[in-house]
HTML snippet that shows the backbone in 3Dmol.js (N, CA, C, O; Angstrom):
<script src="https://3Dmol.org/build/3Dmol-min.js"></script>
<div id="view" style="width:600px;height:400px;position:relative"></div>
<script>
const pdb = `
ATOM      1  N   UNK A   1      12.618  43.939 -18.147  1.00  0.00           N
ATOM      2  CA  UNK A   1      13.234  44.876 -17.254  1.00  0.00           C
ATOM      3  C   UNK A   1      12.782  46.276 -17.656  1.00  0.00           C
ATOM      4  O   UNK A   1      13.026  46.552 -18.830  1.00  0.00           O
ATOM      5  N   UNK A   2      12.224  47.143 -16.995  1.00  0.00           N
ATOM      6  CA  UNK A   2      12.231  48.692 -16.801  1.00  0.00           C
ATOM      7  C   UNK A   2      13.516  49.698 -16.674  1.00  0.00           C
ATOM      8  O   UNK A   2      13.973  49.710 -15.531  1.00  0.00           O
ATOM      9  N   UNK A   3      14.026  50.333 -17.372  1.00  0.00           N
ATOM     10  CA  UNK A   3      14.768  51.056 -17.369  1.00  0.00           C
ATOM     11  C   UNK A   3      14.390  52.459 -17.723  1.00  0.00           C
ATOM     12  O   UNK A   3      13.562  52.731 -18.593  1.00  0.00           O
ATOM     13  N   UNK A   4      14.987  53.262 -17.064  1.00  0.00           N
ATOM     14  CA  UNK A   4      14.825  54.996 -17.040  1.00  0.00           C
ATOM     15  C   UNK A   4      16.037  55.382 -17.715  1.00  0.00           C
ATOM     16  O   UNK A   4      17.173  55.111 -17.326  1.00  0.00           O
ATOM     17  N   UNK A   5      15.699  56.094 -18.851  1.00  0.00           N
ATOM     18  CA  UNK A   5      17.023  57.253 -19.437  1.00  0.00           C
ATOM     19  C   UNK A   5      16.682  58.283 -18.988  1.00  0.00           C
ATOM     20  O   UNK A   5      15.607  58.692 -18.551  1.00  0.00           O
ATOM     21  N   UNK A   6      17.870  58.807 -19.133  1.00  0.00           N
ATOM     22  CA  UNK A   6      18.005  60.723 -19.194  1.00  0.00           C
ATOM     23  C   UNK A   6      18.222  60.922 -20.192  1.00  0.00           C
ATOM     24  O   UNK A   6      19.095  60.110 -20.497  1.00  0.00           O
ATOM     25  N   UNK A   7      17.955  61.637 -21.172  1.00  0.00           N
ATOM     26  CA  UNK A   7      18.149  61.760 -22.958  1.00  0.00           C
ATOM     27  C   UNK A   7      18.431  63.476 -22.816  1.00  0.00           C
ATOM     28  O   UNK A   7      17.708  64.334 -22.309  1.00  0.00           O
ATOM     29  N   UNK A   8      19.637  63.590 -23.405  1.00  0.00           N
ATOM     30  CA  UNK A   8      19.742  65.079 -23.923  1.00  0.00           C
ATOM     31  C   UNK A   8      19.507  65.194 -25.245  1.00  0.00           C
ATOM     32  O   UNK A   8      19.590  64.341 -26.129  1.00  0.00           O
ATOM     33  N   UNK A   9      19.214  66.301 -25.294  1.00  0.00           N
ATOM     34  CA  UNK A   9      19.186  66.791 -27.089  1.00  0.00           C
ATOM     35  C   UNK A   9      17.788  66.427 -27.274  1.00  0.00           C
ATOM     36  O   UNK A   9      17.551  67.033 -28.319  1.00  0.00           O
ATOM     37  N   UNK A  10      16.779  65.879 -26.975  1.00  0.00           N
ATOM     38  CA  UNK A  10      15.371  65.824 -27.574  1.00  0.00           C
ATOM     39  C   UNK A  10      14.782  67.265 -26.724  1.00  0.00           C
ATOM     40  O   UNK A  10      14.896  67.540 -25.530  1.00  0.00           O
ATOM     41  N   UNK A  11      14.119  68.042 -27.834  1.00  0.00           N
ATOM     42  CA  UNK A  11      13.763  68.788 -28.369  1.00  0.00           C
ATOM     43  C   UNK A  11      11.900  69.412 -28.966  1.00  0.00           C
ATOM     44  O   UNK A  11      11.135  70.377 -28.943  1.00  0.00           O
ATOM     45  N   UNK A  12      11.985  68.600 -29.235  1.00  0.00           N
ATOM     46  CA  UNK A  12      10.235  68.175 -30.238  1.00  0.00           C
ATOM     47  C   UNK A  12      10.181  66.538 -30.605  1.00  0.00           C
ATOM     48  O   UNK A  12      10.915  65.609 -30.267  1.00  0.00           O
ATOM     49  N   UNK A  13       8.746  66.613 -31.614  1.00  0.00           N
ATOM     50  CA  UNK A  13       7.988  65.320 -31.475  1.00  0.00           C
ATOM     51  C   UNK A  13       8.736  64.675 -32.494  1.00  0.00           C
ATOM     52  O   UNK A  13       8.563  63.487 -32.767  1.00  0.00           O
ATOM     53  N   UNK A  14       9.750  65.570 -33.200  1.00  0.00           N
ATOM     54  CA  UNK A  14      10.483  64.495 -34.447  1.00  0.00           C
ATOM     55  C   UNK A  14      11.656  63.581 -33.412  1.00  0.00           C
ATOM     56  O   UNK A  14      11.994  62.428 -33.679  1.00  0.00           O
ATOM     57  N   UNK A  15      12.195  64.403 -32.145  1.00  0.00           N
ATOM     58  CA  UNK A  15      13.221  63.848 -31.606  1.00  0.00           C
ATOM     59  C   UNK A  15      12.581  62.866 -30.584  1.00  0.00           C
ATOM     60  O   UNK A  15      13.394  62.217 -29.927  1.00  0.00           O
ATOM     61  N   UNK A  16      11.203  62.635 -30.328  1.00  0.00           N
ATOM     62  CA  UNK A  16      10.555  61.408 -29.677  1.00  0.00           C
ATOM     63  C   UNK A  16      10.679  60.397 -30.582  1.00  0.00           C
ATOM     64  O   UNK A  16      11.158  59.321 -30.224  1.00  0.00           O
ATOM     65  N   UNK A  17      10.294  60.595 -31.780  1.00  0.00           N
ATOM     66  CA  UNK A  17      10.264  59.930 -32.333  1.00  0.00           C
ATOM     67  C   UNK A  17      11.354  58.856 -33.027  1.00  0.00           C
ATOM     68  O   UNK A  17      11.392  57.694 -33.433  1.00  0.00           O
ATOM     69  N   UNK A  18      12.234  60.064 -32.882  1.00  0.00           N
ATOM     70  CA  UNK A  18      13.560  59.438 -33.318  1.00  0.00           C
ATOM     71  C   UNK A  18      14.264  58.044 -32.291  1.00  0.00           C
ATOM     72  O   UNK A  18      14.671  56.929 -32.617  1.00  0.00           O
ATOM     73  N   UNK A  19      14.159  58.780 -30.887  1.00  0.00           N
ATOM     74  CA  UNK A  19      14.812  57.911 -30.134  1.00  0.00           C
ATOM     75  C   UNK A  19      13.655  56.237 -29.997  1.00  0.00           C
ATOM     76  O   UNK A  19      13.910  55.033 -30.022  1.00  0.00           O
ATOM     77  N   UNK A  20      12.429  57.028 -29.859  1.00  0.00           N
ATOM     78  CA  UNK A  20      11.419  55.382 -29.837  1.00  0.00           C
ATOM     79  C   UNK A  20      11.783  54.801 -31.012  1.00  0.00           C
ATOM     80  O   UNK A  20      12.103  53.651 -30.713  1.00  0.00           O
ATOM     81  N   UNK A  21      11.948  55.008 -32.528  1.00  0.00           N
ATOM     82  CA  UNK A  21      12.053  54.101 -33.603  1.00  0.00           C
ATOM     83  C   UNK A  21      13.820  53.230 -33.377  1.00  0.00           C
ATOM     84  O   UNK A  21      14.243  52.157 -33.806  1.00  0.00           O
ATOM     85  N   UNK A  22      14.444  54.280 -32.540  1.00  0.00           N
ATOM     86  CA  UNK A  22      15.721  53.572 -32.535  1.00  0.00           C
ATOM     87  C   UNK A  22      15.409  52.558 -31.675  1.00  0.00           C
ATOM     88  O   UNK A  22      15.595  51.439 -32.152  1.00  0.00           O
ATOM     89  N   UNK A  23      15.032  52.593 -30.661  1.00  0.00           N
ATOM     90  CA  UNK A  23      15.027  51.735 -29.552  1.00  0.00           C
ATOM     91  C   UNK A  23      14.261  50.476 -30.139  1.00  0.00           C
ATOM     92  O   UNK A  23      14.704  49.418 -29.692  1.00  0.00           O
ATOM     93  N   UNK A  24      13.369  50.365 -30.906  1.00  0.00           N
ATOM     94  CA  UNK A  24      12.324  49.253 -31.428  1.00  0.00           C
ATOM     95  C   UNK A  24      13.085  48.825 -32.495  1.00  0.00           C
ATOM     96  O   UNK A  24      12.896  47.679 -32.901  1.00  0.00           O
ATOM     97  N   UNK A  25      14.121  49.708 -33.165  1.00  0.00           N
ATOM     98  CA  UNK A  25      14.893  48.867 -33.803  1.00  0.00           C
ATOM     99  C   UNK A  25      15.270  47.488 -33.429  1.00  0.00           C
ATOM    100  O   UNK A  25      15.192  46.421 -34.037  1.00  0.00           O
ATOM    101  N   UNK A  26      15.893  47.955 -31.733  1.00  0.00           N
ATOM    102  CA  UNK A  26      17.055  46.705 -31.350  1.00  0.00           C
ATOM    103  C   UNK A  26      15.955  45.803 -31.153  1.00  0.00           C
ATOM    104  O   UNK A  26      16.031  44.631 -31.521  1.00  0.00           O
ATOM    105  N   UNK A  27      14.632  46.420 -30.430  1.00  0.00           N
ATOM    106  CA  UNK A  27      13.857  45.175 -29.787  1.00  0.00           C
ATOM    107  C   UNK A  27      12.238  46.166 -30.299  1.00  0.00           C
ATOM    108  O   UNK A  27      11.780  47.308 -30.276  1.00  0.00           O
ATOM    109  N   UNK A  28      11.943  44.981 -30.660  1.00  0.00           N
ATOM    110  CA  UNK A  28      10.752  45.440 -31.893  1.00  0.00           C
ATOM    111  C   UNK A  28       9.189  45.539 -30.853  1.00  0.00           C
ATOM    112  O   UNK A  28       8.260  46.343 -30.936  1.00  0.00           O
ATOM    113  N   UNK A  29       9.361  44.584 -30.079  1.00  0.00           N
ATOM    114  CA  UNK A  29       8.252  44.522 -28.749  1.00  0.00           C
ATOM    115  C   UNK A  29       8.411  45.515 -27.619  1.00  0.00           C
ATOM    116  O   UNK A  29       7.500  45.561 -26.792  1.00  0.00           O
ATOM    117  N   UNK A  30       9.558  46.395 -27.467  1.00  0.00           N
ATOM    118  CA  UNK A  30       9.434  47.568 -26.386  1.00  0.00           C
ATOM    119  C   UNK A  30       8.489  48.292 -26.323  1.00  0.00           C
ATOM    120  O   UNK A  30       7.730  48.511 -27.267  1.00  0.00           O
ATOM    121  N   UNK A  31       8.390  48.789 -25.162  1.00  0.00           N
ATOM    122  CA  UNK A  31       7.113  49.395 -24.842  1.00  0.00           C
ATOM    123  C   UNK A  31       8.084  50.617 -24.429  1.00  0.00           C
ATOM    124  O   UNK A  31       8.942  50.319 -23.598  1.00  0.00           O
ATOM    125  N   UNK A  32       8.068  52.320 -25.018  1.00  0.00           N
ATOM    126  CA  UNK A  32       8.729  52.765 -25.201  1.00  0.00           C
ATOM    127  C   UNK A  32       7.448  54.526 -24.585  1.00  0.00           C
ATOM    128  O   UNK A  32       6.337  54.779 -25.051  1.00  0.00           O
ATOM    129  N   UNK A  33       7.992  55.110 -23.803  1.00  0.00           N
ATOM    130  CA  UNK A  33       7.359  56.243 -23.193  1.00  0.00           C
ATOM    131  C   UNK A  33       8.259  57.048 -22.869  1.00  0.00           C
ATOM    132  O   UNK A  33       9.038  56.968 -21.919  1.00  0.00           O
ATOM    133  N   UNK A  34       8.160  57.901 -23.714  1.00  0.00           N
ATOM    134  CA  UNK A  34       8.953  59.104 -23.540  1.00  0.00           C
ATOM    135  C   UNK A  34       8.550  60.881 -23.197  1.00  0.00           C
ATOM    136  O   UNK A  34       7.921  61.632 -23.942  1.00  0.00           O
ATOM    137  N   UNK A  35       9.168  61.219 -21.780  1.00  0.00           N
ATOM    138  CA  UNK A  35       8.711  62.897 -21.622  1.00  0.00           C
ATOM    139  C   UNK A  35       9.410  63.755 -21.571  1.00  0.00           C
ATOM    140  O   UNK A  35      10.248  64.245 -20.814  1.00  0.00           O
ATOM    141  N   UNK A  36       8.792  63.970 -22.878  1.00  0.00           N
ATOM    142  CA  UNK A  36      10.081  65.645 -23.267  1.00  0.00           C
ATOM    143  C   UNK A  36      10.222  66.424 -22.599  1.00  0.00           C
ATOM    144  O   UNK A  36      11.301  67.007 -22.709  1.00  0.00           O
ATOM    145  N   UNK A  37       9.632  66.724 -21.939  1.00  0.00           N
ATOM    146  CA  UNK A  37       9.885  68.058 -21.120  1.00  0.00           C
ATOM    147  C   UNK A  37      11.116  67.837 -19.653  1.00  0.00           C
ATOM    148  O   UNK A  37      11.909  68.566 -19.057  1.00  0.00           O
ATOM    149  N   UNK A  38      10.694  66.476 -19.578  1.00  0.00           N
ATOM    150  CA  UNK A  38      11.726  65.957 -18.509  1.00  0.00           C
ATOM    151  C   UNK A  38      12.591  65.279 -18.719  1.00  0.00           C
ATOM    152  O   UNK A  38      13.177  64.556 -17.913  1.00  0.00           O
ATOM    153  N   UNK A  39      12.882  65.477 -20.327  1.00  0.00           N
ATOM    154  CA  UNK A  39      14.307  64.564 -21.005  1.00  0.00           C
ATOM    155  C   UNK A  39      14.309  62.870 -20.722  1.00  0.00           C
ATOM    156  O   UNK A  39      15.398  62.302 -20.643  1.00  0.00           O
ATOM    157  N   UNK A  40      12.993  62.068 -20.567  1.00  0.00           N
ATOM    158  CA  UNK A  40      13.332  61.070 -20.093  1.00  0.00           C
ATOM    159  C   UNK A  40      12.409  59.890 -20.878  1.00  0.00           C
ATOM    160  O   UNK A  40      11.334  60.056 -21.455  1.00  0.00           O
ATOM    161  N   UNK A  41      13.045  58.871 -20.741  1.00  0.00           N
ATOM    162  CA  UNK A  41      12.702  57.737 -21.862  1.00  0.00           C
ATOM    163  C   UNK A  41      12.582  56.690 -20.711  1.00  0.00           C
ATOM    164  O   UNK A  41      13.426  56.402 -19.862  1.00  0.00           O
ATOM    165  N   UNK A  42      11.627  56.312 -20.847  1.00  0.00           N
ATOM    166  CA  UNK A  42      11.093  54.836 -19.801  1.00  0.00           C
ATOM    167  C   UNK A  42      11.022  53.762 -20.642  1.00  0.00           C
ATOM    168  O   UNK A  42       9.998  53.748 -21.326  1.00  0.00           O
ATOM    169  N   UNK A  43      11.949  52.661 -20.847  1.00  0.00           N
ATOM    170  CA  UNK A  43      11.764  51.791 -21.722  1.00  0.00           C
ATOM    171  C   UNK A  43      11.742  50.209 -20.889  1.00  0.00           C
ATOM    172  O   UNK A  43      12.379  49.771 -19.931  1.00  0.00           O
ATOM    173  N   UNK A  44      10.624  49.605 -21.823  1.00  0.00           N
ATOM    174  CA  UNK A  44      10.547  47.822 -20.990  1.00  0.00           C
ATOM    175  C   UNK A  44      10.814  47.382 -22.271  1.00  0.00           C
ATOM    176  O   UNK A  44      10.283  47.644 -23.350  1.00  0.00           O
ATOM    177  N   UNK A  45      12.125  46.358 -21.824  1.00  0.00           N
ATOM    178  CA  UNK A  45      12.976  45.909 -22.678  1.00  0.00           C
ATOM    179  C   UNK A  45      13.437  44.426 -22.080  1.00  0.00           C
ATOM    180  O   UNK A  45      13.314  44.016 -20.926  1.00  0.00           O
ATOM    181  N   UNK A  46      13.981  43.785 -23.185  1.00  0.00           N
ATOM    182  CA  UNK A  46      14.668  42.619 -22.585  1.00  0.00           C
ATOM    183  C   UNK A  46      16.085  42.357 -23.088  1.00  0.00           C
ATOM    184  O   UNK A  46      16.718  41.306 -22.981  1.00  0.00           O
ATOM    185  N   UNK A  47      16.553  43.747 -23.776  1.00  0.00           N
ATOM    186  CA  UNK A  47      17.673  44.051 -24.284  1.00  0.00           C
ATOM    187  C   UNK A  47      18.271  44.428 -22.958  1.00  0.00           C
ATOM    188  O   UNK A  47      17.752  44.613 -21.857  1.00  0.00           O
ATOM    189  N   UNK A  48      19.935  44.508 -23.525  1.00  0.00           N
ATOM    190  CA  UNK A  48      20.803  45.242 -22.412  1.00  0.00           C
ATOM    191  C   UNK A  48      20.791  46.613 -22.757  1.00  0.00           C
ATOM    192  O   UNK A  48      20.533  47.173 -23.823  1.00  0.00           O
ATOM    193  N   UNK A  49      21.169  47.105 -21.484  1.00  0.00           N
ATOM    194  CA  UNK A  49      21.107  48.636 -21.385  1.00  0.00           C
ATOM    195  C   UNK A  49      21.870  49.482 -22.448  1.00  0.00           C
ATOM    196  O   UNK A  49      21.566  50.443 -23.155  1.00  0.00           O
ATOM    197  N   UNK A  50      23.131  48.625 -22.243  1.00  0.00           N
ATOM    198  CA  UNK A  50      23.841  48.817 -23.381  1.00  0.00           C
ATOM    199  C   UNK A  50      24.017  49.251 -24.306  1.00  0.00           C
ATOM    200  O   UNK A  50      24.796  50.109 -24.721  1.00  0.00           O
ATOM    201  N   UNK A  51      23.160  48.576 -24.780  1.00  0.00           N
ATOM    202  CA  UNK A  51      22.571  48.086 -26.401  1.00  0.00           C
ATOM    203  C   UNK A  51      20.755  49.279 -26.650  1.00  0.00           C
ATOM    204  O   UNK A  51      20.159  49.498 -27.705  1.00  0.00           O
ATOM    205  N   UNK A  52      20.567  49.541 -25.890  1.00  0.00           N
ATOM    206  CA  UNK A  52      19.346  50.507 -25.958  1.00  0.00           C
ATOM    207  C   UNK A  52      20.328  52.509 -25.540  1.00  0.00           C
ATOM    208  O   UNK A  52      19.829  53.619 -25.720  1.00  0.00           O
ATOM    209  N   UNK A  53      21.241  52.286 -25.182  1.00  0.00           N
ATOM    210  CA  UNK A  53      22.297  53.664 -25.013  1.00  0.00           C
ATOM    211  C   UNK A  53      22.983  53.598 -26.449  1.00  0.00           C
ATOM    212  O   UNK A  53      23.276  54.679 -26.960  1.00  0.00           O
ATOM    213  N   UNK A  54      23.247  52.501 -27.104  1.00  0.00           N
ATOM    214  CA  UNK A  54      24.254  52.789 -28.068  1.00  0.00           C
ATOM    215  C   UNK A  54      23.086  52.813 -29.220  1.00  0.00           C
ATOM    216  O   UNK A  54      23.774  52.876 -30.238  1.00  0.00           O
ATOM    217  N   UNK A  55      21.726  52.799 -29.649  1.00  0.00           N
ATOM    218  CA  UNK A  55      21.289  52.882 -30.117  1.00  0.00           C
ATOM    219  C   UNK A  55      20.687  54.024 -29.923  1.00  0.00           C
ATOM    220  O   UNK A  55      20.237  54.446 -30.989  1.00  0.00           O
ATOM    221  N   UNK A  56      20.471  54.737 -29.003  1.00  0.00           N
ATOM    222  CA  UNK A  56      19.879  56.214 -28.928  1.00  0.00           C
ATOM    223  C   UNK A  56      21.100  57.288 -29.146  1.00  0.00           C
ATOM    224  O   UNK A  56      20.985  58.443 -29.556  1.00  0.00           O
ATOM    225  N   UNK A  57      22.497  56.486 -28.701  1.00  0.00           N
ATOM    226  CA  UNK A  57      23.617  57.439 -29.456  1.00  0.00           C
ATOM    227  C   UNK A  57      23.700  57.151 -30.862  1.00  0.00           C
ATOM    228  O   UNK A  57      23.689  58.225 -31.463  1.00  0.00           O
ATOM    229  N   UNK A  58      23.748  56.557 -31.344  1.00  0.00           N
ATOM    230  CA  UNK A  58      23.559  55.962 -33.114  1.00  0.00           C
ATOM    231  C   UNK A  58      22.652  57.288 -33.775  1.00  0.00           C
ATOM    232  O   UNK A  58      23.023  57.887 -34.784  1.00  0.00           O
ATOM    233  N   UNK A  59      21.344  57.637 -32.976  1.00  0.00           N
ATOM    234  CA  UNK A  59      20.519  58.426 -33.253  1.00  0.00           C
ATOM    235  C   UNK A  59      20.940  59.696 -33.009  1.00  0.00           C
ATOM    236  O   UNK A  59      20.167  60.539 -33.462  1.00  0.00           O
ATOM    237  N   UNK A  60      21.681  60.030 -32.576  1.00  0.00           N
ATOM    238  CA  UNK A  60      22.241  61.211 -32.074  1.00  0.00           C
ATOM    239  C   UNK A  60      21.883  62.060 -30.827  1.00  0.00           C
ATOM    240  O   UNK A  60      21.934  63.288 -30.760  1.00  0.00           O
ATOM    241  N   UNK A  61      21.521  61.218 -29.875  1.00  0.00           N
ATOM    242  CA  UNK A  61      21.315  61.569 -28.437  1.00  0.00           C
ATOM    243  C   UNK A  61      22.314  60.831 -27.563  1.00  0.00           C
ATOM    244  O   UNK A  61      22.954  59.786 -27.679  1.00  0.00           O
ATOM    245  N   UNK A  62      22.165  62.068 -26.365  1.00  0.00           N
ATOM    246  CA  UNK A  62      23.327  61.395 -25.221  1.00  0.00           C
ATOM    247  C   UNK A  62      22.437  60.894 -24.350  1.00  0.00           C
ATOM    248  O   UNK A  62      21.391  61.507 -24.136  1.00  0.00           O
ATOM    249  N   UNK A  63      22.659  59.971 -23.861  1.00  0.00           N
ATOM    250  CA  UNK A  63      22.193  59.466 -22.338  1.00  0.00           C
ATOM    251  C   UNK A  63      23.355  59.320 -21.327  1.00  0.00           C
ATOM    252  O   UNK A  63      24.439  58.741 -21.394  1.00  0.00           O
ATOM    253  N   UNK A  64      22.660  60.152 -20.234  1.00  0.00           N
ATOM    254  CA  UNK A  64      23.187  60.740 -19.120  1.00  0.00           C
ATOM    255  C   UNK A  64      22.903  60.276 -17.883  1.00  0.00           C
ATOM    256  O   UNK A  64      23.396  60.880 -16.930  1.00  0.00           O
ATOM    257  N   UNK A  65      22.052  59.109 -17.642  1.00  0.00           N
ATOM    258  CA  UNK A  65      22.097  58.396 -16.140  1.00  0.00           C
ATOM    259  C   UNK A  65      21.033  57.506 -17.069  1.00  0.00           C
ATOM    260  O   UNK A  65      20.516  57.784 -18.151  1.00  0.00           O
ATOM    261  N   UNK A  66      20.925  56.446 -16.306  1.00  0.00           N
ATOM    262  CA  UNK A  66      19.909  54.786 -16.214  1.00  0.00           C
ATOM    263  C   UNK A  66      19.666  54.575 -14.806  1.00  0.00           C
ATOM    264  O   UNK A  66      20.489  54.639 -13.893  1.00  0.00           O
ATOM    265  N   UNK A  67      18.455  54.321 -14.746  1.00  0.00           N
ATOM    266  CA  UNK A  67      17.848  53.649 -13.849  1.00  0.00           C
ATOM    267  C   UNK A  67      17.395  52.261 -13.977  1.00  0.00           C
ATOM    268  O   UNK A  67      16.654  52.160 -14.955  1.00  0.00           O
ATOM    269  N   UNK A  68      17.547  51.262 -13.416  1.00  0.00           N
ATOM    270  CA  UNK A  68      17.063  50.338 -13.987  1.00  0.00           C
ATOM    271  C   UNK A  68      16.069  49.545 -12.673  1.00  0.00           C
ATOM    272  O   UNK A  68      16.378  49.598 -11.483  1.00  0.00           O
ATOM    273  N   UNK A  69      15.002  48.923 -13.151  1.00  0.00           N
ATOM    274  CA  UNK A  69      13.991  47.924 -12.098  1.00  0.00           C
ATOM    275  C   UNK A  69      14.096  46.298 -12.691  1.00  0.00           C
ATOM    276  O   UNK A  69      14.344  45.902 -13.830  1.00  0.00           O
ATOM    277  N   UNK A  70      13.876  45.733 -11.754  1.00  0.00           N
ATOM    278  CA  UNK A  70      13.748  44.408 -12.110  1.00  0.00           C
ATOM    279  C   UNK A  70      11.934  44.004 -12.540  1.00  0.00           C
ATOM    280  O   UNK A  70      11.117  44.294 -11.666  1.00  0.00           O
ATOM    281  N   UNK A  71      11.504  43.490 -13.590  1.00  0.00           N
ATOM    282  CA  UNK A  71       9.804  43.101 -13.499  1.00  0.00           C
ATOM    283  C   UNK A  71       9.750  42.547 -12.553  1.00  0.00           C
ATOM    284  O   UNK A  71      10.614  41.843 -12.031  1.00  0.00           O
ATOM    285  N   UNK A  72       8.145  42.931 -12.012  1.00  0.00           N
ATOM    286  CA  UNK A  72       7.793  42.182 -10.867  1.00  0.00           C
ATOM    287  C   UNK A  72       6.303  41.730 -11.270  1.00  0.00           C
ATOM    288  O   UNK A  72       5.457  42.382 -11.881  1.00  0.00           O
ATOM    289  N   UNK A  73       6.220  40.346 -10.722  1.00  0.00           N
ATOM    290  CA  UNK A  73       4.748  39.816 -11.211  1.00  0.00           C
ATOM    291  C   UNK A  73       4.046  40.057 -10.617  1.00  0.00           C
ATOM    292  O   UNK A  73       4.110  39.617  -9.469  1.00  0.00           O
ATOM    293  N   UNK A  74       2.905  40.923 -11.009  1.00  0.00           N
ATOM    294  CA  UNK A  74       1.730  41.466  -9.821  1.00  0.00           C
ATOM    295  C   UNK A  74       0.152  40.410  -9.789  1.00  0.00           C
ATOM    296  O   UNK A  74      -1.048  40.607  -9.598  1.00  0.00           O
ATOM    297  N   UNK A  75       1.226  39.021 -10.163  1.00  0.00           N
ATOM    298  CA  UNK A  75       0.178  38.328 -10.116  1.00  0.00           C
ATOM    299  C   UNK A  75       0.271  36.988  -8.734  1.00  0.00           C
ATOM    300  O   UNK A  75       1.317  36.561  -8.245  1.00  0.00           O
ATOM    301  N   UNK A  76      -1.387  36.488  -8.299  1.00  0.00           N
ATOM    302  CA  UNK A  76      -1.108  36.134  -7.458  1.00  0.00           C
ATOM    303  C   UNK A  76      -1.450  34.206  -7.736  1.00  0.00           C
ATOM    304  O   UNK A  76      -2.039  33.505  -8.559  1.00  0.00           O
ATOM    305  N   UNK A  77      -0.493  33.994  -6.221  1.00  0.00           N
ATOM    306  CA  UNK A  77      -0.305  32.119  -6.255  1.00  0.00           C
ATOM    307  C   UNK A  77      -1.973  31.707  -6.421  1.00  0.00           C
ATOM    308  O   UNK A  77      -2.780  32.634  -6.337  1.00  0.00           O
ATOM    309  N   UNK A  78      -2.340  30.694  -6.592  1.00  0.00           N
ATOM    310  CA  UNK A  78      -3.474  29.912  -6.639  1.00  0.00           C
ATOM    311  C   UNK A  78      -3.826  29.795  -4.999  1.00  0.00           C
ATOM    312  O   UNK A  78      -2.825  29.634  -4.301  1.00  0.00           O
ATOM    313  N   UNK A  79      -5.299  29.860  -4.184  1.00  0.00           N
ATOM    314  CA  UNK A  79      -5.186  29.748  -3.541  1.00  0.00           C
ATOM    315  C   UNK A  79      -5.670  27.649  -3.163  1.00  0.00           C
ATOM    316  O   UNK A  79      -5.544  27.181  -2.031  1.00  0.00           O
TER     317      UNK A  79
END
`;
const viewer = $3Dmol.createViewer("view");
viewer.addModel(pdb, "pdb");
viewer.setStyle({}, {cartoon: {color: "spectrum"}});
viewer.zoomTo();
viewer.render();
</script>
C-alpha cells in the first residue's frame, strides 16, 4: 500500500533522516521518499498506517493528514 504523510517539524537532512530510519524500523523493506520542503513522506508499506504515525511520533514528528492508495499491478494477463 502507498501512503502520503504530512510531517511537521522536519526541518533539514538530519530530520529526513530521522523519520525514514523510524519508519524502516517497523518495516525494514519500505521504500521511503521524503520532501522537505513540502513536509511530506510517501511511504510503500505493508504495515498499518497506524503503526508508521506512531513511529514517526516516537521520533518526534506530528503527522497531520494520510493519504492512502491501494497497489495496483501494472502488469499485464497472458495473451
Amino acid at each position: 500500500m502507498t501512503i502520503e504523510l504530512h510531517v511537521e517539524g522536519m526541518s533539514c537532512q538530519h530530520c529526513v533522516a530521522a523519520v525514514t530510519n523510524a519508519i524502516r524500523e517497523h518495516d525494514a523493506a519500505a521504500q521511503v521518499q521524503v520532501d522537505l520542503a513540502a513536509g511530506r513522506v510517501v511511504v510503500e508499506s505493508v504495515q498499518p498506517i497506524e503503526a508508521l504515525k506512531a513511529a514517526i511520533d516516537e521520533a518526534g514528528y506530528t503527522v497531520t493528514s494520510t493519504v492512502t492508495s491501494a497497489v495496483t499491478s501494472t502488469a499485464t494477463a497472458p495473451r
